[in-house]
C-alpha positions as CSV (number, residue, x, y, z in Angstrom):
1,X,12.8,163.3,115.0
2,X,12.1,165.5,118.1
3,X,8.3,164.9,117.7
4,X,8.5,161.1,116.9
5,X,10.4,160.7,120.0
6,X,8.5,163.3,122.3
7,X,8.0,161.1,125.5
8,X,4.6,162.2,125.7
9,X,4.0,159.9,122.2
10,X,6.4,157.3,123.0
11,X,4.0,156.4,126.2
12,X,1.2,154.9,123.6
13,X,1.3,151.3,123.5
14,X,-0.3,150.8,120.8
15,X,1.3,150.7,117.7
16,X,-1.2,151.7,115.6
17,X,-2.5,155.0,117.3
18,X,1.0,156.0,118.0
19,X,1.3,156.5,114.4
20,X,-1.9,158.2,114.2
21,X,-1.1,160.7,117.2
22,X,2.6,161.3,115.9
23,X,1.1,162.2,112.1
24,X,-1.2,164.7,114.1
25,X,1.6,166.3,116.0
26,X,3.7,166.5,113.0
27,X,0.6,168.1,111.5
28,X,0.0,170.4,113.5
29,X,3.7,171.9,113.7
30,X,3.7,172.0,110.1
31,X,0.9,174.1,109.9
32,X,2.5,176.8,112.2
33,X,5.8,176.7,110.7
34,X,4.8,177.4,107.4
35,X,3.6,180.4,108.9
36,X,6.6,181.7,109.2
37,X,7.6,181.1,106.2
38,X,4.4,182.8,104.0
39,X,5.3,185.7,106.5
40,X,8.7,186.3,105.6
41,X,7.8,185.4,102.0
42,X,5.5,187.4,101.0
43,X,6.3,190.2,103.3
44,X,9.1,190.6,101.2
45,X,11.5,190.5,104.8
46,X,13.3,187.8,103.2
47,X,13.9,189.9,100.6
48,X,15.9,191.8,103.1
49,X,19.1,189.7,103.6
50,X,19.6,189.2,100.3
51,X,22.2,191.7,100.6
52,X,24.0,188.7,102.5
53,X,24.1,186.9,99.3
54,X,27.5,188.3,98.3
55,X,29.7,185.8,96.3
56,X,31.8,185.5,99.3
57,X,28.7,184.4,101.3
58,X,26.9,182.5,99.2
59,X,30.4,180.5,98.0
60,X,30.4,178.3,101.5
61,X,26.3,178.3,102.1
62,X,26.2,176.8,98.6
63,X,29.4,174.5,99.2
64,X,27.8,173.3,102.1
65,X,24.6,172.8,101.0
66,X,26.2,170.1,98.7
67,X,29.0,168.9,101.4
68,X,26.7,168.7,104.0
69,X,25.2,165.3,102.4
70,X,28.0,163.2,102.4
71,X,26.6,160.6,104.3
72,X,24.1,159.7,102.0
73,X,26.3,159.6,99.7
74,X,29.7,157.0,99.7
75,X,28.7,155.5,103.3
76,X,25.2,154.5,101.9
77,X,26.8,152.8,98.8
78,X,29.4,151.2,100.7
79,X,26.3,149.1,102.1
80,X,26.2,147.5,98.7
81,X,29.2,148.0,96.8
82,X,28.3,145.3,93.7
83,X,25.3,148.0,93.1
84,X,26.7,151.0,94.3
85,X,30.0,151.0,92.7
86,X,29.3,150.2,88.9
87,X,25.9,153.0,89.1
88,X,28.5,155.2,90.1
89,X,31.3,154.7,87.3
90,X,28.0,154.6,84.6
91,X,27.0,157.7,85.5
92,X,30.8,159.3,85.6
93,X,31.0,157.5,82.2
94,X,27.9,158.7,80.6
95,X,27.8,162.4,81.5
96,X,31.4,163.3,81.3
97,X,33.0,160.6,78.3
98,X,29.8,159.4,76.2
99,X,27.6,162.7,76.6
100,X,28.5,163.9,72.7
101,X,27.6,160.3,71.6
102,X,24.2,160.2,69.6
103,X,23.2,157.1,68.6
104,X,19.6,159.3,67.1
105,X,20.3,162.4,64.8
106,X,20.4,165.4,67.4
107,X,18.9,163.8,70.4
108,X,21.8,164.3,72.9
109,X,20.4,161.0,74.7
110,X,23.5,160.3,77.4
111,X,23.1,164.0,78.0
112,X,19.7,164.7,78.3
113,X,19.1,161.2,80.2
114,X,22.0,160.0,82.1
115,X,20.1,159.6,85.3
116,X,17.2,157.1,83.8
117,X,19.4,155.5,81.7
118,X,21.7,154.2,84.4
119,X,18.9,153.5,87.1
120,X,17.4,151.6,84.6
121,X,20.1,149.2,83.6
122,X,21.6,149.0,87.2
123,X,17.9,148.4,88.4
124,X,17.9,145.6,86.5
125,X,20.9,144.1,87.7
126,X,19.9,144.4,91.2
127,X,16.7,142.5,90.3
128,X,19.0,139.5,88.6
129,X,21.1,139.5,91.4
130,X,18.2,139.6,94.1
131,X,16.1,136.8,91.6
132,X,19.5,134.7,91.4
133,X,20.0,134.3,95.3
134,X,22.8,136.1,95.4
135,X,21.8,137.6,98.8
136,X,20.4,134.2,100.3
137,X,21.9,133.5,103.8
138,X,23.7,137.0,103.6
139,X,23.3,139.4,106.8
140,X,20.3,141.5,107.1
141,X,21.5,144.3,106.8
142,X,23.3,143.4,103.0
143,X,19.6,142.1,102.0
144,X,17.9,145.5,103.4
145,X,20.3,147.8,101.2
146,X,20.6,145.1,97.9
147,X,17.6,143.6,97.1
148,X,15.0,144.5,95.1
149,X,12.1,142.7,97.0
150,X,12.3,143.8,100.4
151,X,9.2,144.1,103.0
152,X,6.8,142.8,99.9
153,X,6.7,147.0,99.1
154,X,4.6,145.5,95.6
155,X,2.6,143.5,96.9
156,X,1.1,145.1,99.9
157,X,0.4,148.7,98.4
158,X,-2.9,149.6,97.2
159,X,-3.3,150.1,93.8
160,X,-5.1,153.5,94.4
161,X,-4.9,156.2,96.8
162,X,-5.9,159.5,96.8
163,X,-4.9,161.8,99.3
164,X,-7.4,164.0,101.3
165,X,-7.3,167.2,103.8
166,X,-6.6,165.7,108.0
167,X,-6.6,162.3,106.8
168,X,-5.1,161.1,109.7
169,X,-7.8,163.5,111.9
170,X,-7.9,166.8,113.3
171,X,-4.0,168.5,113.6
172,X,-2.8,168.9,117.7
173,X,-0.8,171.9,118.6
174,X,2.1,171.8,120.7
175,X,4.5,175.0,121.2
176,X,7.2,172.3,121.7
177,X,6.2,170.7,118.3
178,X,6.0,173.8,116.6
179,X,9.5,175.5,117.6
180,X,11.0,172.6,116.9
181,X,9.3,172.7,113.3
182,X,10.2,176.5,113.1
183,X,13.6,175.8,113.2
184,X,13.6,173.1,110.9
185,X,12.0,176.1,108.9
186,X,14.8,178.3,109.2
187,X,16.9,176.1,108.4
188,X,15.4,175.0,105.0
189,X,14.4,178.6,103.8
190,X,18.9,179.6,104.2
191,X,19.4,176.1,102.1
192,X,16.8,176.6,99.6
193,X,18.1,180.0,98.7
194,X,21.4,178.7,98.3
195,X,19.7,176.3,95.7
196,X,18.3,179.1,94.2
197,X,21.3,180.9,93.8
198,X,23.1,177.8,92.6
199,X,20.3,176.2,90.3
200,X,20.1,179.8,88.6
201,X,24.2,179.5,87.6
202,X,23.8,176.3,86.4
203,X,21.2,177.5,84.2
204,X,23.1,180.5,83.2
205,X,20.4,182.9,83.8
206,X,20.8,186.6,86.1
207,X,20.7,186.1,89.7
208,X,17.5,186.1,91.4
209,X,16.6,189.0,92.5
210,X,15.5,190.1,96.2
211,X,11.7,189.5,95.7
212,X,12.1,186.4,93.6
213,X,13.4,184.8,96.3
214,X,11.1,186.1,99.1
215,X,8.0,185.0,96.8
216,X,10.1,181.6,96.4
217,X,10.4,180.9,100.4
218,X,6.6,182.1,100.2
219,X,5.4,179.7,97.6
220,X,7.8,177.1,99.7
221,X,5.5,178.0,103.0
222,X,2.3,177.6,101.2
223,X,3.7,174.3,100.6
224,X,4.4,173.0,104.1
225,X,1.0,174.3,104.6
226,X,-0.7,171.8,102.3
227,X,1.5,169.6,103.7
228,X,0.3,169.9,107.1
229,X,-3.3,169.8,106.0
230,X,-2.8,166.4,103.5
231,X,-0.6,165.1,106.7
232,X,2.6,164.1,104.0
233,X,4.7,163.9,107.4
234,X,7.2,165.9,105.9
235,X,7.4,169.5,105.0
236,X,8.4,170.8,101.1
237,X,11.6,172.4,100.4
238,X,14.5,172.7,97.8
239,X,15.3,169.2,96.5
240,X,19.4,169.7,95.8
241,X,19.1,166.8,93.7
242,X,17.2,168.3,91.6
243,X,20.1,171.5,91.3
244,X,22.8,169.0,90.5
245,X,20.4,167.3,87.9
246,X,19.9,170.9,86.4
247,X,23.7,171.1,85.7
248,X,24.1,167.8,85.1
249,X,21.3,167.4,81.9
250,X,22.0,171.5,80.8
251,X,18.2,171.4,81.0
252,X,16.5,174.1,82.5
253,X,13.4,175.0,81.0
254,X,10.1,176.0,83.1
255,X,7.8,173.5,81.3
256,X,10.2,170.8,82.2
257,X,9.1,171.3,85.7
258,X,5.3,172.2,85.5
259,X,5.3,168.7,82.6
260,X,7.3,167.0,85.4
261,X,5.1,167.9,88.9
262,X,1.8,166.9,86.5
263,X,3.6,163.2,86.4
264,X,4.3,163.3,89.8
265,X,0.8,164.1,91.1
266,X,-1.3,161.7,88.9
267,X,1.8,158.8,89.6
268,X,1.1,159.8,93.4
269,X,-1.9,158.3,93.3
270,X,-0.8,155.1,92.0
271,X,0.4,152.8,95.0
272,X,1.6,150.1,93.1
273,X,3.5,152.6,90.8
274,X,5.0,154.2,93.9
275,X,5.7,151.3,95.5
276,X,7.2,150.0,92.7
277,X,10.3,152.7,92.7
278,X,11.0,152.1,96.4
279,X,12.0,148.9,95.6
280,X,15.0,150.5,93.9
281,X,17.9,150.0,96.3
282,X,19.0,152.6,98.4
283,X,22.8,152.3,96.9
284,X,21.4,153.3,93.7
285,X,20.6,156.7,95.0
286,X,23.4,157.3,96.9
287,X,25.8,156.6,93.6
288,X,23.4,159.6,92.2
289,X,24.0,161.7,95.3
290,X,28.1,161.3,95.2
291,X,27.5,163.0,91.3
292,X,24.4,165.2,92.1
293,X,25.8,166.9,95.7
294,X,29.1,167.2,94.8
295,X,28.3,169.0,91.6
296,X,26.3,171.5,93.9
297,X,29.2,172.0,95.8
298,X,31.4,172.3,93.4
299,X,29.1,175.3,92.0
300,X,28.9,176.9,95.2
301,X,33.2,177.6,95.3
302,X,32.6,178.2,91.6
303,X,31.5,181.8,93.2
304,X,34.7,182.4,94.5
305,X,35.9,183.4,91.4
306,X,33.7,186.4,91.7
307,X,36.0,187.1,94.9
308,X,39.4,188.5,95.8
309,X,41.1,185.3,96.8
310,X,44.6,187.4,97.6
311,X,42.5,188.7,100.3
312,X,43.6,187.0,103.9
313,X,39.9,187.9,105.0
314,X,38.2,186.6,102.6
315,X,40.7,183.6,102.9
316,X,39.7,183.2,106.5
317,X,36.2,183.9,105.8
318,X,36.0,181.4,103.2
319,X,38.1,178.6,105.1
320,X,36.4,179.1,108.8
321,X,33.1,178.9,107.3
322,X,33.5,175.6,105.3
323,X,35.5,174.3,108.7
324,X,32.8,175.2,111.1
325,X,30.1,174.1,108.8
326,X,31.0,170.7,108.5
327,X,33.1,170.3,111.9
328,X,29.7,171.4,114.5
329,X,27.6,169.1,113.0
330,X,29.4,166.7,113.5
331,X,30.2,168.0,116.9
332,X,26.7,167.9,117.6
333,X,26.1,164.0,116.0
334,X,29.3,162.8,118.2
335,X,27.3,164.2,121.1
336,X,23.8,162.9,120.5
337,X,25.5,159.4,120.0
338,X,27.3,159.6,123.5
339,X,24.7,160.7,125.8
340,X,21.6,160.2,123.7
341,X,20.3,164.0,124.3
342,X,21.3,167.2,122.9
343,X,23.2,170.2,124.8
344,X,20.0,171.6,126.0
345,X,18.7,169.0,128.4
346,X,16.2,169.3,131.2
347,X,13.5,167.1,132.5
348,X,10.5,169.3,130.8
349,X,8.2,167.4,129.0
């Protein structure tokens, strides 16, 4: 967000190589911070703090990692409750009342497949719904969160598209760009090893140790790099959906994951394939984020049970941490809404 609305970008008129200059920038910071990130990595400093990853510290980082999203979840399915509401309760009922159900001799299919199951049948309804008029003369904003055919996403994609290195031309460099994009780093390389940490207790395997997750927040750098080099527009890290999926399907298998990124890559180059998902509706996801998050923060206080709760510290340490986390956020949202600029303000480009 800071690079999109640098004023130094928001002075092009034209629409067009706005875009073109912004995916530069954004480039260009990417490549820097990931930097960071293959430093720390591989230099095995990460490694270094994972003393910090006590049960008692990693119960709130983990908590929060999963509170921290509520507002993609309940207040982005609120925007369409008719969808929203009944993908919620068919999840809720599949994985928790119909999982031991199996309609095929031992293929655990509400179990294994909850998540496509339901996004399937609930997709569906949003297309009957969207083909039936039932968002005809409704406002704009109900039409842009329920139906299915917004901003002709099918019909305008290309039906191929293959990704290349500085697509969008040569990366700029900005130290404004960059910091920013460093800190952005930071922040994703604390949350990702509190996905680690959590996706490895779902899975009920041994804690990481201290150089798995350095080479992890490496790997994770030389990702950002690529991304800065195919200009994505966005840098790679820990997808906590992915955690809460993980716990939520017990399946946690390697060759899941390497099967699963092969999909993705050759699917990636599919535009009408891709374009063809967007069309899902945004309160579809967010039913899937009230399930996936909270189950990530509800294995993040699982670690307290590793702790002396009779303990007034660890009490305080517990409660002030979960307090703080979510309270200065939304300190510094409340702020940015007033005034439109963050605490730091001068008149520096």
């Amino acid at each position: 967000a800071y690079i999109i609305n640098d004023s130094s970008l928001q002075k092009i008129s034209n629409d067009h190589e706005r875009f073109i200059h912004t995916m530069r920038a954004i480039q260009g910071a990417l490549i820097v911070a990931s930097s960071l990130q293959i430093i720390l990595g591989y230099s095995q400093v990460w490694g270094l703090f994972s003393r910090f990853f006590s049960p008692l510290g990693m119960a709130p980082v983990v908590g929060l990692v999963g509170l921290g999203m509520f507002q993609r979840g309940f207040p982005q399915l609120g925007n369409c409750i008719e969808i929203g509401l009944p993908m919620l309760l068919l999840v809720i009922g599949l994985t928790q009342y119909l999982k031991h159900v199996r309609p095929f001799k031992d293929i655990p299919i509400f179990e294994r497949f909850p998540i496509l199951i339901c996004v399937t049948f609930v997709w569906i309804y949003a297309i009957i719904l969207t083909a039936s008029g039932a968002y005809r003369g409704r406002p704009s904003h109900t039409q842009q969160s329920c139906r299915t055919d917004r901003a002709n996403l099918i019909s305008t994609a290309p039906w191929f598209k293959f990704p290349y290195p500085l697509q969008w031309g040569p990366p700029t460099f900005a130290v404004g760009h960059s910091f920013a994009m460093m800190s952005a780093v930071l922040v994703s390389m604390v949350e990702s090893t509190a996905a680690y940490m959590a996706a490895s207790r779902l899975a009920i395997a041994t804690p990481p140790p201290a150089y798995v997750l350095s080479r992890g927040i490496g790997w994770q750098g030389i990702g950002v790099l690529l991304d800065g080099l195919f200009g994505t527009g966005t840098g790679s890290t820990v997808l906590v959906e992915n955690v809460g999926l993980l716990g939520l399907t017990r399946v946690g298998s390697r060759r899941v994951v390497q099967v699963s990124a092969g999909f993705m890559i050759f699917f990636s180059t599919l535009g009408k394939f891709g374009a063809v998902f967007a069309s899902i509706p945004v309160p579809i996801y967010a039913a899937l984020h009230c399930v996936l998050f909270g189950l990530v923060a509800a294995v993040g206080l699982s670690f307290l049970q590793f702790t002396n709760m009779n303990s007034m510290r660890n009490l305080t340490i517990t409660g002030l941490s979960l307090f703080l986390g979510i309270s200065i956020p939304q300190f510094f949202v409340q702020y940015w809404d007033q005034r439109h600029y963050g605490l730091v303000h001068t008149n520096a480009g």
